[in-house]
N, C-alpha and C positions, 0 to 999 in steps of 0.2 A: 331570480324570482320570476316566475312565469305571469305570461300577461294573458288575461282570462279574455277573448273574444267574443263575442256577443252573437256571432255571426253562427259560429260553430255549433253553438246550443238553440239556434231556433227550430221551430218547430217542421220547418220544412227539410232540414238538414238530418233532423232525428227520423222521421220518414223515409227519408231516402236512403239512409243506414237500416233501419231497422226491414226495409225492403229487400236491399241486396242480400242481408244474411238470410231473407225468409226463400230468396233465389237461390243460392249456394245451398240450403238445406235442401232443397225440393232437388235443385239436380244433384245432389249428394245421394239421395233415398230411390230417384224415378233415374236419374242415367244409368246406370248397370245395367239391370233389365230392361230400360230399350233398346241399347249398345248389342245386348246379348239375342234380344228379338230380331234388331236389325241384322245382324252377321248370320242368323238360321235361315231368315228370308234370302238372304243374298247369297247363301249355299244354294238355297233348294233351287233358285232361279239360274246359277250355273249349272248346277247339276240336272236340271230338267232339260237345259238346253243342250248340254255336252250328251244327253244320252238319249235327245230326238234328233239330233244331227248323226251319230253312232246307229247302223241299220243291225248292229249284231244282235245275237239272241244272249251276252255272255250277262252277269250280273253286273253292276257298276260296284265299285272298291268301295268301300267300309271308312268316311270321313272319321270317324272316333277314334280318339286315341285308345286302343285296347288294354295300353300297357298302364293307365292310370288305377288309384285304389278303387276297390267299389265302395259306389253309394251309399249299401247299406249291409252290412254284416248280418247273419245270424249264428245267435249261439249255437252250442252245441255239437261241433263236427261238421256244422254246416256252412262255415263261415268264407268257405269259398263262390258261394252262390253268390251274385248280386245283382242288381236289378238297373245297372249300365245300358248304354245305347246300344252297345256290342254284344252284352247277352241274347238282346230282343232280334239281332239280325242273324248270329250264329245261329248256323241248318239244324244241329243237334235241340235247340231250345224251342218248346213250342208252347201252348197255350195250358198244355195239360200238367206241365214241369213247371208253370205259375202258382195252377190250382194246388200242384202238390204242395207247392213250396207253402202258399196261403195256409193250408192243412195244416203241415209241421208245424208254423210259427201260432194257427190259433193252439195247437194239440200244448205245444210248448205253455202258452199263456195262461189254461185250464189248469197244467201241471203245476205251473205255481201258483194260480189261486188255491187249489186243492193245498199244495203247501203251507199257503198263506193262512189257510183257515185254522188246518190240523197247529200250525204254530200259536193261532190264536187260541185255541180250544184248549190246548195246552198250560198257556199262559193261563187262562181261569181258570182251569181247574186247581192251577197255581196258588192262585191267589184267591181261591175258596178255600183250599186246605191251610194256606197264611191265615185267615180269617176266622178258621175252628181253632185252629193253636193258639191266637191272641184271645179269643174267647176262653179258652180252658185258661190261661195263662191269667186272663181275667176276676175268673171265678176263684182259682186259688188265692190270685191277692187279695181280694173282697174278702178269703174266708181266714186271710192271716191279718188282717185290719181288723176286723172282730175280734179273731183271738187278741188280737192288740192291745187292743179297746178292753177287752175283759179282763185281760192281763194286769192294765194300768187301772183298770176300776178297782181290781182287790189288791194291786196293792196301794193305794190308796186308803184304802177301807185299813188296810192295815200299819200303814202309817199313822191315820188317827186312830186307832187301835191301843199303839205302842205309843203314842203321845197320851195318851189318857192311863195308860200302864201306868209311864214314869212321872204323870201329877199325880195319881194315885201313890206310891211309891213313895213320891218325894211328901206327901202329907202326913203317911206312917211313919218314916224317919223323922220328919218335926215331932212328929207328938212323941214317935219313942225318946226322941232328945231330950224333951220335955220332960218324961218322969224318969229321967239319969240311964239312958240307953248310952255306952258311948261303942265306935266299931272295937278297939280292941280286944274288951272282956266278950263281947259276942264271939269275934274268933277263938280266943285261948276255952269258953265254955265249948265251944262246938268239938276243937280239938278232943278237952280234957271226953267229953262224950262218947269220942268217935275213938277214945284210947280205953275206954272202961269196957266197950261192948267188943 
């Protein structure tokens, strides 16, 4: 069973925890980037000094790794460009090989908004022609619900029709009972009738 300390949860203890990790975050987030500020200052300051104590006229060597990925890819067949430390020092690359490169990637962006739209334009007109078809689709059922509708009114109409037929009906057969009708002599007369003619 644990024995709960009184010391551990006061408020001055919870402060000074809740301190430390707000330290450990802060150099979590701000050390990298000053690590990586500090070690470019501390090139440039050898390299400025290695190459004022050096009286030649030659270039000084190329600190970047050349052989790393590039930065930033572009699509297209172009994805060998990149925009490295070692691009901007190589003699072949200059200001104008930027602006072009700038070009390509907006010409690139235009081309697929231009895409982007023609897909959208598309899309509606889509889903305008969806919209006239669920309309007509509409209108015939509206006009097979009426038929419907008139359908079941007449025969209705004609159910009590045939309900009024057969109390009609059934009142002649009472009263023919009445004064000595019975079915069989009605059929054997109808026969004997249909055998004379």
């Amino acid at each position: 069973m644990a024995v709960h300390d009184p010391r551990l949860c006061s408020p001055g203890v919870l402060k000074l925890t809740l301190g430390l990790i707000a330290l450990c975050i802060a150099g979590y987030i701000v050390g990298p980037p000053l690590y990586w500020h500090f070690m470019e200052g501390l090139a440039a300051v050898t390299h400025s000094s290695s190459f004022s104590s050096s009286n030649s006229d030659s270039c000084p060597p190329c600190p970047c790794n050349c052989n790393a990925p590039p930065l930033i890819t572009i699509p297209d067949g172009l994805s060998n460009i990149s925009f490295t430390d070692c691009s901007k020092r190589e003699l072949g690359v200059s200001e104008d090989t930027e602006k072009n490169i700038v070009e390509l990637l907006s010409e690139e962006l235009k081309l697929r908004e231009a895409g982007a739209a023609e897909n959208q334009k598309r899309a509606d007109m889509a889903l305008l022609e969806a919209k006239k078809i669920t309309s007509q689709y509409q209108k015939e059922a509206d006009k097979c619900n009426s038929g419907m509708e008139t359908c079941e009114e007449a025969r209705e109409k004609a159910e009590a029709a045939l309900v009024s037929q057969q109390k009609l009906t059934a009142m002649w057969e009472q009263r023919a009972r009445q004064r000595g009708w019975k079915d069989g002599v009605a059929k054997t007369g109808a026969q004997g009738k249909a055998q004379s003619t």
